[in-house]
Phi, psi and omega in degrees: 000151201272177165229180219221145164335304179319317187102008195268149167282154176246113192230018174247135161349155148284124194266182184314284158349310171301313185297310153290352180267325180296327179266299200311333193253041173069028167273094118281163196287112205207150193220081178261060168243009163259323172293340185291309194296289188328327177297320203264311150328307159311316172310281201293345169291323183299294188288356176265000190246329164232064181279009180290302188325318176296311168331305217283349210245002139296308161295344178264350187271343171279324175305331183280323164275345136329095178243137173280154195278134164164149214344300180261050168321312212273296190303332160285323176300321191299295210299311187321293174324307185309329206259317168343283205274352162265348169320301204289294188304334162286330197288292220292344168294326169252007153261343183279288227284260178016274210273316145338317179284313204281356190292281201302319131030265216277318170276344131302331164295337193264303197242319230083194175214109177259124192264181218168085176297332181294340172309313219246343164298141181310178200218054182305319170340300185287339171326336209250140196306337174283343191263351179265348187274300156283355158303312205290014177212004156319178180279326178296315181241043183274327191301325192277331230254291194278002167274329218278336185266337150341279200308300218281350191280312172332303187277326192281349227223290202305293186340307189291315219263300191321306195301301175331302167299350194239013165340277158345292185288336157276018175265341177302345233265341191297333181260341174270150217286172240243342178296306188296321168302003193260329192293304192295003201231328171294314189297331157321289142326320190295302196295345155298308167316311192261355132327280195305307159346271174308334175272295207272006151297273154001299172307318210275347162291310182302298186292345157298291174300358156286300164318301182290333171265342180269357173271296205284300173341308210278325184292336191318120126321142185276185175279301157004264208287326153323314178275323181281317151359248175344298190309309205289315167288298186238349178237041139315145169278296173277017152244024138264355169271312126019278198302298209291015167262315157336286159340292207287294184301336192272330181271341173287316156008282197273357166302311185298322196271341182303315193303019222235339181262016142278333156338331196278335179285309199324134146298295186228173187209121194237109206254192179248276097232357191244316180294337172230156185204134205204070187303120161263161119292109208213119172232118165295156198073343128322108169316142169081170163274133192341107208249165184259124165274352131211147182229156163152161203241164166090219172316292172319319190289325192295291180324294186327298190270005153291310221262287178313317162341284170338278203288004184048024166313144160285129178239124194223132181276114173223114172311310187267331148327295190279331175295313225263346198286327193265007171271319174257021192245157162197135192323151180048029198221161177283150170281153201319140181304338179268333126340350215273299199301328165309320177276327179273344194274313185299293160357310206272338191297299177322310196296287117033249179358299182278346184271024171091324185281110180272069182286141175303129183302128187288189181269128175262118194274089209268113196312178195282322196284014169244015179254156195221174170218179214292354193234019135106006207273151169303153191256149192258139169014302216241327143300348153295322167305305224286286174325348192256181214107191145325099200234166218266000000 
């Protein structure tokens, strides 16, 4: 069992993260004994469907050489060449690209294809003689050391049986015209090609299931190298304090804005007077304290003081209020106990208002650990001192 940095076995799946680090730098899963069969295979279809071409292929090479005598010899010669080097640039084009799609294919199907500038980057690693020394005596490449004299005892075996039967008939081939000899030296090939077929089917299924399991093998993880995963990618401590702020701020949100046809209830709307907006509830002679039925800064506060318009709600500008209500404060729950008096203070202001008395907004008073500023952080002494006068 392989082991890890650690010293630990590696005996775990590979997780996703492995898998993708593992395709950047282009260890994907490959077989190249499937491409030689998948190659070989097209070769032998190609030639059993166009074994006429072979009959045919004196004739096009006597045709090349052929020149007829006659005034403009030079000129013809030229013409010959020309049709010479495009024969050869089509044959190689329509025997090269086949086998480029089935290369490619063959390695979409098995592993994919992952481009990779670290694949193709040097390798100082291998430079170095002890580690090359222990390639060279690995389990791979005792693995490798016995397909290749497999393959080759295989192939060399299948050629002679293929071969054996038709003996006879090449040997005729010395008397015979050069059309029949070549169809009978095609047939010859085919059935050598659809031996070697078939053994190198066989070879690239067995070294596919090899491949896959020393490809899955190499990837394997200790329980370690699993667990530190995991910390680095998702069970970081600040990037689970992170989400979860994340989380908090995307649900307080969407609560400010559902809270915003709530607005219609208020008794008061206590603004900053444009950045917070901070809808009460208040029915006197009614058990408990004034609860907040809506909040919100920004856009929401605009929505808020859109809705008290409407409703002719009273809206009164106290900054350090409406700041301490939406920070310490929370939609539907009563407001905070260190509020009350600050809040009965407005409230009784509100009352005032409506019985006609245009009394001046008194001074509102906040314990210290309830003054905030616009980004919610508590204010220190002496930016409160800072602060008085007019606001904004």
């Amino acid at each position: 069992m392989a082991e890890g940095e650690d010293g630990q076995e590696k005996t775990e799946d590979p997780t996703q993260k492995k898998l993708d680090d593992a395709r950047e730098e282009g260890r994907v899963l490959s077989s190249r004994e499937m491409y030689v069969f998948t190659a070989l295979a097209l070769a032998t279809l190609a030639l059993t469907v166009g074994r006429g071409a072979l009959v045919d292929l004196p004739a096009l090479w006597g045709r090349g050489l052929t020149l007829a005598p006659g005034p403009d010899l030079d000129a013809l010669a030229i013409t010959r060449l020309g049709e010479a080097l495009w024969t050869v640039v089509a044959a190689g084009l329509i025997v090269g690209l086949p086998f480029v799609a089935i290369a490619i294919g063959t390695q979409l199907s098995i592993g994919g294809i992952a481009f990779s500038p670290k694949a193709i980057g040097p390798k100082w690693n291998k430079l170095d003689p002890l580690s090359g020394l222990k390639r060279m005596v690995s389990v791979q490449s005792a693995v490798e050391l016995a397909k290749a004299i497999l393959k080759v005892a295989l192939l060399i075996g299948v050629g002679v049986l293929a071969l054996w039967g038709m003996l006879p008939a090449l040997d005729r081939t010395a008397s015979m015209q050069t059309g029949d000899a070549m169809a009978v030296f095609g047939q010859a090939l085919v059935r050598v090609l659809a031996g070697l077929t078939l053994v190198l089917a066989a070879i690239g299924a067995l070294d596919l299931m090899w491949q896959i399991h020393s490809h899955t093998s190499s990837l394997k993880m200790s329980h370690q190298e699993v667990k530190q995963e995991f910390k680095e990618s998702e069970g970081s401590p600040e990037l689970k304090g992170r989400m979860r702020s994340l989380q908090y701020q995307a649900a307080r949100r969407a609560g400010e804005r559902a809270s915003v046809a709530q607005t219609a209830e208020a008794t008061a709307i206590i603004t900053n007077p444009s950045h917070f907006a901070v809808a009460l509830r208040y029915e006197p002679g009614q058990p408990g304290a004034p609860i907040i039925v809506a909040m919100g800064r920004d856009l929401v506060a605009r929505d808020i003081r859109g809705v008290a318009r409407r409703r002719a709600i009273p809206t009164l500008s106290a900054p350090p209020l409406a700041r301490a209500l939406y920070f310490a404060g929370g939609i539907g729950q009563e407001i905070p106990v260190d509020l009350y008096a600050a809040v009965a203070t407005v409230l009784a202001h509100v009352w005032r208002l409506e019985q006609g008395l245009a009394d001046p907004m008194p001074e509102i008073d906040l314990p210290e650990t309830l003054r905030f500023d616009a980004n919610g952080r508590r204010e220190r002494p002496d930016e409160t001192d800072q602060r008085k006068g007019p606001k904004k």
